[in-house]
Structure formats: C-alpha cells, structure tokens
C-alpha positions as CSV (number, residue, x, y, z in Angstrom):
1,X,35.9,-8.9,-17.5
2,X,37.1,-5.3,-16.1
3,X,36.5,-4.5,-12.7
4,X,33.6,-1.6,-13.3
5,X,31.4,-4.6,-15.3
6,X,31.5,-7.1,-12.4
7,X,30.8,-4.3,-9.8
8,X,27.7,-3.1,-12.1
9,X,26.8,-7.1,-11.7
10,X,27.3,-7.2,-8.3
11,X,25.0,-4.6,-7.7
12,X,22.2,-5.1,-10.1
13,X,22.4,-8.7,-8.4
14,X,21.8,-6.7,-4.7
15,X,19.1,-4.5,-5.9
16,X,17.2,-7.9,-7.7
17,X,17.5,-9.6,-4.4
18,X,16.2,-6.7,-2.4
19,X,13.1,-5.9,-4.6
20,X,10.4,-8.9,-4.7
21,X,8.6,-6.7,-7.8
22,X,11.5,-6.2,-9.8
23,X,12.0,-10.2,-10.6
24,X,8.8,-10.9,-10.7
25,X,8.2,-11.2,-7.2
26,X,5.1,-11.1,-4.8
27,X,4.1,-7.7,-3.6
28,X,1.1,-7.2,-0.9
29,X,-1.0,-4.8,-0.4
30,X,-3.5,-3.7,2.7
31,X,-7.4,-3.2,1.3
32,X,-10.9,-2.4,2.6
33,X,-13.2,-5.4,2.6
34,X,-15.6,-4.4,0.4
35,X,-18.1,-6.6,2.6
36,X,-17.3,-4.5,5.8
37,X,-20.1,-2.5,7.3
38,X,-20.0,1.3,6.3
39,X,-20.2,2.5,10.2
40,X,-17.1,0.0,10.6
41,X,-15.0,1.1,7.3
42,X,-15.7,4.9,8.2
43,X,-14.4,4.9,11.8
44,X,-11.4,2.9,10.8
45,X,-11.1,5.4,8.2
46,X,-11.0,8.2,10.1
47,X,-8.5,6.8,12.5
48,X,-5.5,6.0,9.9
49,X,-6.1,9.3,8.1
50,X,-6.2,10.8,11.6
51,X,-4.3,8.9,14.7
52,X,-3.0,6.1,12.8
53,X,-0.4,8.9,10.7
54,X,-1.8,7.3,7.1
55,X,-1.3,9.7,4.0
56,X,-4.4,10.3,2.8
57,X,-4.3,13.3,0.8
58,X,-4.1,11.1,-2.8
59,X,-7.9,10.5,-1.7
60,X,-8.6,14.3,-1.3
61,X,-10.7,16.1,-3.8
62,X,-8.8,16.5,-7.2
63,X,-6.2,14.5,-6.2
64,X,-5.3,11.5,-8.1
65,X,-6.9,8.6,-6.0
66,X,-10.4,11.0,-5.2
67,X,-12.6,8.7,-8.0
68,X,-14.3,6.6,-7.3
69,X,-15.6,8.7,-4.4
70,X,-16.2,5.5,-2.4
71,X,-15.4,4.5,1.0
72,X,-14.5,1.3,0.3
73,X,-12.0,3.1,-2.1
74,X,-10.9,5.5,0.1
75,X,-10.5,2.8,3.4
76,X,-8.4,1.1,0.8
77,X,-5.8,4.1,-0.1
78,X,-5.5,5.0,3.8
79,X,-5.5,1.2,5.1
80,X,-2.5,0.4,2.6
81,X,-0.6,4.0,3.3
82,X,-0.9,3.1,7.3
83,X,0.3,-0.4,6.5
84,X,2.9,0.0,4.3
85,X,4.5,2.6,6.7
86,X,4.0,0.4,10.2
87,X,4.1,-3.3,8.7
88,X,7.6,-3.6,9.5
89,X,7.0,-2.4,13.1
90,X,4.9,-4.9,14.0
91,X,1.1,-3.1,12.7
92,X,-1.5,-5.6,11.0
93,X,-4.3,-5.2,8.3
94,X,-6.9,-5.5,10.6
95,X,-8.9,-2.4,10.9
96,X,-11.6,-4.0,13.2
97,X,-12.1,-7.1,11.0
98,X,-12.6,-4.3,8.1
99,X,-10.1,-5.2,5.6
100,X,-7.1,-7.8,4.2
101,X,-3.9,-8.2,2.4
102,X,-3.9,-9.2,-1.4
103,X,-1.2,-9.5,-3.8
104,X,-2.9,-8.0,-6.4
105,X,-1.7,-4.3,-6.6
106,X,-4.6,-2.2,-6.8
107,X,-3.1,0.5,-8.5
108,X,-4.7,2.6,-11.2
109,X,-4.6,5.0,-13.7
110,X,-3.1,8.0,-11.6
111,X,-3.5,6.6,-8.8
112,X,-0.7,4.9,-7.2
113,X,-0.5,2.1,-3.6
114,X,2.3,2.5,-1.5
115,X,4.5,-0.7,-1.2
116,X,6.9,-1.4,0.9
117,X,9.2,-4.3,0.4
C-alpha cells in the first residue's frame, strides 16, 4: 500500500474517532421542556438570546427556524445555541428547571441545531 493510501486511512480513522455522528454515534441536544411554565420559558428566553450570548437570529422572522412561532420552539433553538457554545466550559441545560438534553436531534426542514461534539 503507497504511502498517500495509508495517510488518507489514518486520517479518515482520526476524523471517525473525533465525530460521535459520523459512525453512528450519540449526539445531544439542549431543549425547552415543553411542560415548563410560559412566564419561566420566556425569561430564560430572553436571557440566552440576550446575556447568555445564544444565536438566535434562525428564530427571527423569515428566518429558517421562525415556524412554528412557538415559545417552546424558540426556547428550544436559543437553549441548544447557548449550550452547544458553553457546554464545554462547564454551562448546563438548566434554564431554571425549563428544559433538558435529548439525543434526538430536533432538526428540521430548514432549520438546523447546533451540535457540538
């Protein structure tokens, strides 16, 4: 085997081991407890899109992750976005007893969660 085949071995091998998703790995994600009172959901809302440094334009009008115009949807998009950029820092899914991690990725359509392996 020339030398260029095992070095493109050797580094598919490194970038299988680094991504969970790409073999079929676990991925998690950061939601909105659907369950979660509104007043509760909105104020932690408002701090990750605001103070907390999430990226919640996707949830802006005409942007991909707008519909469905829910708050629990919305909590959702900015609770992940905050997460995925502060998990390895030390941050939590908490959000006041508002929300949880799944491992189901609750992408759709258009509209894409962050993940951060």
């Amino acid at each position: 085997m020339g030398t260029q085949k095992i070095a493109v071995i050797i580094i598919l091998g490194l970038l299988l081991a680094t991504n969970p998703l790409a073999d079929g790995g676990i991925g998690q994600w950061c939601i909105a407890d659907p369950q979660a009172p509104p007043q509760i959901l909105q104020g932690a809302l408002d701090w990750a899109c605001g103070a907390g440094g999430a990226d919640c334009t996707a949830v802006q009008w005409n942007q991909p992750c707008f519909e469905p115009n829910t708050l629990v949807f919305h909590a959702s998009y900015a609770f992940n976005s905050y997460w995925q950029k502060n998990k390895h820092k030390g941050a939590s899914c908490h959000f006041n007893s508002a929300s949880y991690v799944t491992e189901s990725n609750p992408s759709s359509g258009g509209c894409k969660y962050m993940y951060v392996p």
